[in-house]
N, C-alpha and C positions, 0 to 999 in steps of 0.2 A: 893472763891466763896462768892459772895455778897448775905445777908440775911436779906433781909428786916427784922425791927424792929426786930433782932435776930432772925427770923424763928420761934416764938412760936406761933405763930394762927396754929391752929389746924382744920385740914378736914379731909372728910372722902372719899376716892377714891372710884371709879366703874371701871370696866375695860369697855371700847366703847362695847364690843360683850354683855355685861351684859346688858350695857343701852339700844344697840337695842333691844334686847328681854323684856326689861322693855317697850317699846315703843309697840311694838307689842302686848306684855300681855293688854297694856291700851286700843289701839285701836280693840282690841276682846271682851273688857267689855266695851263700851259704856255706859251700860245700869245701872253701877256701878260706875260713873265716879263721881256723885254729891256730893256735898260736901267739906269737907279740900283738900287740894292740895296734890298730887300725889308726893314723890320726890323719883325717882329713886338713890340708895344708896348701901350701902355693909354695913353691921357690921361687926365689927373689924378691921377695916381700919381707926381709930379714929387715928390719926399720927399727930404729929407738922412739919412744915415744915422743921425746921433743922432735925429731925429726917429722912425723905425723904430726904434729900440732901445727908447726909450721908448715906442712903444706896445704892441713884443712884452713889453718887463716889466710895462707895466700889466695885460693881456692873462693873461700868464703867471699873475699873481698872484692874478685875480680867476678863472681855472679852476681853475687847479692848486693857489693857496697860494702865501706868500710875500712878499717887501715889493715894494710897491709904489713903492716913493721909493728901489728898488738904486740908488745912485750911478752915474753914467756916469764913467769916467776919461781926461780925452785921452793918447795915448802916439803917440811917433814914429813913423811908418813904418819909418824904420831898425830902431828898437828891436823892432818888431812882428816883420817883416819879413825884416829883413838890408839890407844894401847892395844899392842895384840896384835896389831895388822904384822901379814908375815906375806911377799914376795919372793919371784925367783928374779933374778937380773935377768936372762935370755930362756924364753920358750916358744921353741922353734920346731916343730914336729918333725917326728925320722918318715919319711913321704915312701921310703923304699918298700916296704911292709905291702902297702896299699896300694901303687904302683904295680907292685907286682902278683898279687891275688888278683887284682880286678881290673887291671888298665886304666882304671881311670887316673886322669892328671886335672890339674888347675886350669882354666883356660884364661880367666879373667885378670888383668895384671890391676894391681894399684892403682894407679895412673887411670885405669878406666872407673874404677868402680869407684873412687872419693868423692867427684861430684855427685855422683846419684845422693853418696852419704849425707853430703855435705847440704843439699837440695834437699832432701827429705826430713833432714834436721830442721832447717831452717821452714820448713812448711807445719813440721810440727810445734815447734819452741819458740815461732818468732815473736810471741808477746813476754817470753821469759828472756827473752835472747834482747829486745829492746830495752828491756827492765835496765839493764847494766851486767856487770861483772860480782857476783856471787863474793862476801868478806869470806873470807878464810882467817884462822888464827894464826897472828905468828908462830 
């Protein structure tokens, strides 16, 4: 599996059910909206992306089949990518903003929400996902 710039930029996931009730909590406080920006979030879901890869393939392999120990391979952004491509290393959303306009918090951790991922990947991609592993350029 190809890792851009080795997978270490670091995010912080939300599960979709989490963000539309963060959408819904915004759109019930209008009247609390002014101000810094809003970013619907989870804490403790602060991950590097190689760390995400290796849990969706351990994940992978214990529902679906398959090894367990896929290789991760770091490869350039360029080479991924093209020319141009521009990243942050960590984007982590400030949760306190939105927290505190509306109440609403994250409920769903990681850990619950990667096999749904992981299962709905492989329901949709499984004849791309049997094909093999996608060439990337040196």
């Amino acid at each position: 599996m190809p890792l851009v710039d080795g997978g270490q930029q670091r995010r912080a996931f939300a599960s979709v059910r989490d963000f539309c009730d963060a959408m819904i909590a915004i759109l019930r406080a209008p009247d609390r909206l002014s101000g810094p920006d809003l970013q619907p979030g989870a804490r403790g879901h602060d991950i590097s992306i190689a760390e995400l890869a290796r849990q969706m393939i351990a994940l992978y392999a214990e529902r679906h089949g398959g090894d367990p120990d896929l290789p991760c391979r770091p490869v350039s952004a360029q080479s991924y990518y093209g020319s141009g491509y521009d990243d942050v290393a960590r984007r982590i959303p400030d949760l306190a903003h939105i927290e505190a306009r509306t109440g609403w918090r994250a409920r769903i951790s990681l850990a619950e929400m990667l096999p749904e991922i992981v299962d709905d990947y492989v329901a949709r991609y499984r004849d791309r996902v049997a094909v093999g592993p996608v060439a990337v350029a040196p």
